[in-house]
N, C-alpha and C positions, 0 to 999 in steps of 0.2 A: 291397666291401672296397677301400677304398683306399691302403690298405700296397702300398709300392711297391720293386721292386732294378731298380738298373739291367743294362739289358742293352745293348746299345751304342748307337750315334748313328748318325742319319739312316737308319733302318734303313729305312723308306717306301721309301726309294731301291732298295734291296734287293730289295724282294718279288719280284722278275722268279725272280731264286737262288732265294729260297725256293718258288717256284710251282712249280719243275721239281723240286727236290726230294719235294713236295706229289705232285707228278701232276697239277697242275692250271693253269687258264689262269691271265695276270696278274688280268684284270678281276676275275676268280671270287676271286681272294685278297685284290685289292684292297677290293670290297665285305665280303669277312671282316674285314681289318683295322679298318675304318673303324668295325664294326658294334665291334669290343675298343672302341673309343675310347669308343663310346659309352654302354661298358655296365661302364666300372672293369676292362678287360681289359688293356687299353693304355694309358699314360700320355706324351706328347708334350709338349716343353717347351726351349725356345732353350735353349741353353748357352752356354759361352764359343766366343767366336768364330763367331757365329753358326749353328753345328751343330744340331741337334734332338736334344737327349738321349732316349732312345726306354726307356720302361721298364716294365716287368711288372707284375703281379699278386701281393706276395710271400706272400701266402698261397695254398696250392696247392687253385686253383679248377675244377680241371679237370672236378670232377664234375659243378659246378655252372653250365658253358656249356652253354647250350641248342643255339647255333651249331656246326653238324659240325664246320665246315671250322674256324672259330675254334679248336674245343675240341683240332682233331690242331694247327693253329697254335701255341696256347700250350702244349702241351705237348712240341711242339718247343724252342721258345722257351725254356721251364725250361729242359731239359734240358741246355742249354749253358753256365749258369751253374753254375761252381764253387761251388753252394751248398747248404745243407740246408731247405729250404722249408719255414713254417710250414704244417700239416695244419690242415684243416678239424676241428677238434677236436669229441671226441663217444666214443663207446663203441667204438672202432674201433682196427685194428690202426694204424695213422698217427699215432694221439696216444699210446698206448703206445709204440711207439719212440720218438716223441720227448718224452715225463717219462721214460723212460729215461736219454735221451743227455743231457736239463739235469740227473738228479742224480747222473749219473757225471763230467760238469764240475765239478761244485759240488762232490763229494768230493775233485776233481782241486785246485780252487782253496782250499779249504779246509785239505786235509792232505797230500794227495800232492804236490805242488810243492813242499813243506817237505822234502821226504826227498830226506837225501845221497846219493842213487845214478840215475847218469843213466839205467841199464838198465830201474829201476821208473819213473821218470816217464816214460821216452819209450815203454815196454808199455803204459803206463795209456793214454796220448793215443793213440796207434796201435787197439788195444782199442776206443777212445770214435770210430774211425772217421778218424783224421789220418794223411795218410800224409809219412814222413819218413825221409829219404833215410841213404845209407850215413854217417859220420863224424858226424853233425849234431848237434845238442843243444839242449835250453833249459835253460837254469840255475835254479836255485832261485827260488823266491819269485815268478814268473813268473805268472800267471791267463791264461788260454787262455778265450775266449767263445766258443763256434760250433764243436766242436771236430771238428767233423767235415766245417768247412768248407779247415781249415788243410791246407797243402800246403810240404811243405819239402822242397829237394835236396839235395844230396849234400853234405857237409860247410860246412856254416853253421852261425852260433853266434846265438842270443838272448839276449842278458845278465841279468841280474840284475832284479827288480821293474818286468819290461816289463807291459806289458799287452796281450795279443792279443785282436782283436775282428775274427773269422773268419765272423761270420755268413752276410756275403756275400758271402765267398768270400775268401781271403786267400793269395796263389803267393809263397812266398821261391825263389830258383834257389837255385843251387849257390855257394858258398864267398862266400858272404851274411854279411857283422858287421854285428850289430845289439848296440848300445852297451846298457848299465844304463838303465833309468828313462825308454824309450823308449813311447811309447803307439801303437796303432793301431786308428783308430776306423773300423770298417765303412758307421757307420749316423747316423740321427740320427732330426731331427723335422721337420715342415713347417711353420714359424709362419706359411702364411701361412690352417693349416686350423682350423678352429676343434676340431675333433675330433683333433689333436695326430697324424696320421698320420706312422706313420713312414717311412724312406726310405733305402735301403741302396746302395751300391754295390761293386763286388771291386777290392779290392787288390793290385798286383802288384810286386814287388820284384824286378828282377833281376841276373843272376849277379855277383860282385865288388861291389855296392853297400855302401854302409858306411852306415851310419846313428850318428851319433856322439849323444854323452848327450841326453836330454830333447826327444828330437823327436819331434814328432806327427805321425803320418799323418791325414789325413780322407778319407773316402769318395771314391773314384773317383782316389787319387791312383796315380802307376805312374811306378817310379822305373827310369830307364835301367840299361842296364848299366856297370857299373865307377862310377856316378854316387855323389859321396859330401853328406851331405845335413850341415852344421854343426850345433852344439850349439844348442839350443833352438828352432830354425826347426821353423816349421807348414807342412806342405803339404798342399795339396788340388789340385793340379794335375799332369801328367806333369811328369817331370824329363828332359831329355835325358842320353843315355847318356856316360858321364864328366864329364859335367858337375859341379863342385862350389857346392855353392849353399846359400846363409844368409843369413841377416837376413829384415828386414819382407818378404812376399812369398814368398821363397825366391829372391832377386835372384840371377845367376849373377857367381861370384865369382873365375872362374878352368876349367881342363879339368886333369884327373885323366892323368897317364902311359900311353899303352896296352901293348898286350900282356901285360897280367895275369894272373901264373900262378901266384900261390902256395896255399899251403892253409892254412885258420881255424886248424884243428887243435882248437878249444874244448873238444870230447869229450875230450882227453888231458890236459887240466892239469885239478891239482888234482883229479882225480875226486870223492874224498870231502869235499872241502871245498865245491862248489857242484854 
């Protein structure tokens, strides 16, 4: 399988961490790592700025590592991604829960996100596995993808016909505006494979960010704190923290005020209307 989510960069580097944690020597992990590389366990791959983006397995292969040490490796590895991992699909309890959890989305994105009451949509997604913080809210008309990937703080607002794409993993902090008709894309495809693999990274939003109308996240973007992002700018890269940034790129356009302390408040207006 070569569906792939990232887990972070230049992780090679690392293994010494992860040995001790292991219980084991570097070498002995080293030859485990090498042997993922070899067998669609581990994916390795330049990034920007010449980092090694270092990425998983996203379908959960654990059963199906022959390698000990690989198989306690990568399932270390999951487990540190905010994500819901495709099952090895088949007559098993892993593919039941999850055609559970797509058609309690699908009912989410279908009908539940139409209904004026924030208390029912935000039981439904909580329910479906999201967890989401005191004051917060998504407003109507909203579609949630991954929904048990999604992670929101404590009074943040999603506006209006956003679209979330949580699959791999998607962290808003705390007193988060996120404008109407915002999109955030987890995932994608790899054109450079002839069998269309797909390829995810997590998303992470943090606290005070503002995300103003029609802006698109992409995979592996992560937006500073207080960072506010202009109307229709694409990102796929981090954003620095206050930083405001728009146009081609996401060029920076200016720094944001600090010491920010107000509240969204989004849950209190209008309840029955959005």
């Amino acid at each position: 399988m070569k569906h792939r989510i990232l887990h972070s960069t230049d992780l090679r580097e690392r293994l010494a961490e992860y040995a001790s944690r292991l219980g084991v020597g570097v070498p002995e992990l080293t030859e485990a790592f090498d042997w993922m590389g070899a067998n669609n366990v581990v994916f390795e791959q330049v990034g920007r700025g010449g980092v090694t983006d270092s990425y998983i397995a996203y379908v959960n292969i654990e059963k199906r590592i022959s390698h000990p040490l690989a198989r306690r490796f990568y399932a270390m590895l999951r487990d540190e991604i905010p994500a819901g991992f495709v099952p090895l699909y088949g007559l098993n309890w892993p593919t039941l829960v999850d055609r559970w959890r797509r058609a309690w989305e699908q009912v989410y994105n279908m009908l539940i996100n139409k209904i004026p009451s924030h208390h029912v949509r935000l039981a439904w997604l909580r329910l479906g596995g999201a967890r989401i913080g005191k004051g917060s809210t998504v407003w109507r008309n909203t579609e949630v993808i991954g929904i048990e990937g999604l992670q929101i703080g404590d009074d943040s607002c999603v506006g209006w016909h956003c679209q979330l794409d949580a699959r791999a993993g998607l962290r808003i902090g705390n007193h988060v505006t996120i404008a109407s008709h915002v999109i955030v894309i987890a995932g994608g495809h790899d054109l450079n494979a002839p069998e269309f693999w797909a390829f995810g990274a997590p998303i992470a939003i943090e606290d005070y960010a503002w995300l103003t109308t029609r802006v698109i996240l992409l995979a592996g973007a992560h937006i500073g704190e207080g960072a506010v992002v202009a109307a229709n700018t694409v990102i796929s890269k981090p954003v620095a923290p206050y930083a405001i940034v728009g146009g081609q790129g996401g060029k920076v356009l200016g720094e944001r005020v600090r010491g920010l302390n107000y509240k969204v408040g989004g849950k209190g207006l209008f309840t029955l209307l959005h």
